[in-house]
Phi, psi and omega in degrees: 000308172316302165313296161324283263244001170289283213312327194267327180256356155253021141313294180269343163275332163302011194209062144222317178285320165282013155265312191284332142329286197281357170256341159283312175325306172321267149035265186303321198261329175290324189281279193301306176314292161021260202290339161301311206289291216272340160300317168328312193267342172283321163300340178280315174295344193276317159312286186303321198316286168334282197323300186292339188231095162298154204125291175292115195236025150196146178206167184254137165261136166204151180297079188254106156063059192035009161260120185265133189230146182246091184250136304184095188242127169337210145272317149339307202101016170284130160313096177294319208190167175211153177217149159202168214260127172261146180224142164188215215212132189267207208259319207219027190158187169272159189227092196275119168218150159247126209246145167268133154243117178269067174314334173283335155220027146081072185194156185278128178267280196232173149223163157229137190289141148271304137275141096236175196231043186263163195320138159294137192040029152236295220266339175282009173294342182335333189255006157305167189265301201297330151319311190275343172266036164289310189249034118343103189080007198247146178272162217289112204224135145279115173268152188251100151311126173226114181285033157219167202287126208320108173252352167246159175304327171246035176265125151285120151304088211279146189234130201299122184100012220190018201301308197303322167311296186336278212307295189285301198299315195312302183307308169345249195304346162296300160345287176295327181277296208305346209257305157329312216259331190290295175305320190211037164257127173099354202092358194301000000 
């Protein structure tokens, strides 16, 4: 009896030592990954910013009514664009886009995906170009998916197999111009 009850408390303290290893380790690795991790996504932001406001070769962040928007000045110093990252929730997860805005004439410019977490080769064509250049250009709308080629302004072109991915970028980015339109719309 005396041995079990050894045998059992050098069980648990051998397996509280190997937990407490491997939660510092974690730790330690979490600690060091951080800042790679977090330059990572700031460069990925930086990138989509350019992408969204063609044009641009710098821009400022600033803040409205807790939203951060990112606007987008020429070489001159003209305001080109404003962008800010819209989120909502795709078929298998959230969907990260940084959608362009064209305050001078009330229109969507570009968008580019950052995240998602949709089917590989359906719901991730989202981050195709011929997809994404459905809001090329289109002024600020509730947009209508069409499984044909766009012939109104506020029409998308929908990707087959793939409708629930569509639906959510489209609400996006519908979203995101109202969100434009609140802020820098109108004269704001």
């Amino acid at each position: 009896m005396a041995q079990e009850n050894n045998n059992l408390s050098r069980l648990v303290i051998t397996l509280t030592i190997i937990g407490v290893i491997s939660a510092l380790a974690l730790a330690v690795v979490y600690q060091w990954t951080t800042p790679y991790i977090e330059e990572h996504q700031a460069r990925a932001r930086e990138e989509a910013i350019f992408s969204v406001l063609e044009g641009a070769v710098d821009y400022e962040e600033t803040t409205r009514n807790g939203i951060t928007f990112f606007e987008g000045f020429d070489e001159d110093g003209n305001l080109v664009g404003v962008s800010f990252i819209a989120t909502g929730s795709g078929y298998q997860g959230a969907i990260e886009i940084m959608v362009g805005y064209d305050p001078a004439n009330d229109e969507i410019l570009s968008i580019s995906v950052l995240n998602h977490e949709e089917t590989p080769g359906l719901g991730a064509r989202i981050t195709e170009e011929e997809f994404k250049e459905n809001f090329a250009n289109k002024p600020i709308g509730e947009y209508e998916l069409v499984s044909r080629e766009p012939t109104e302004p506020y029409e998308v072109e929908t990707i087959a197999g793939a409708t629930i991915s569509a639906r959510a970028v489209k609400n996006i980015v519908s979203e995101a111009g109202f969100t434009f339109e609140e802020h820098y719309g109108g004269g704001n």
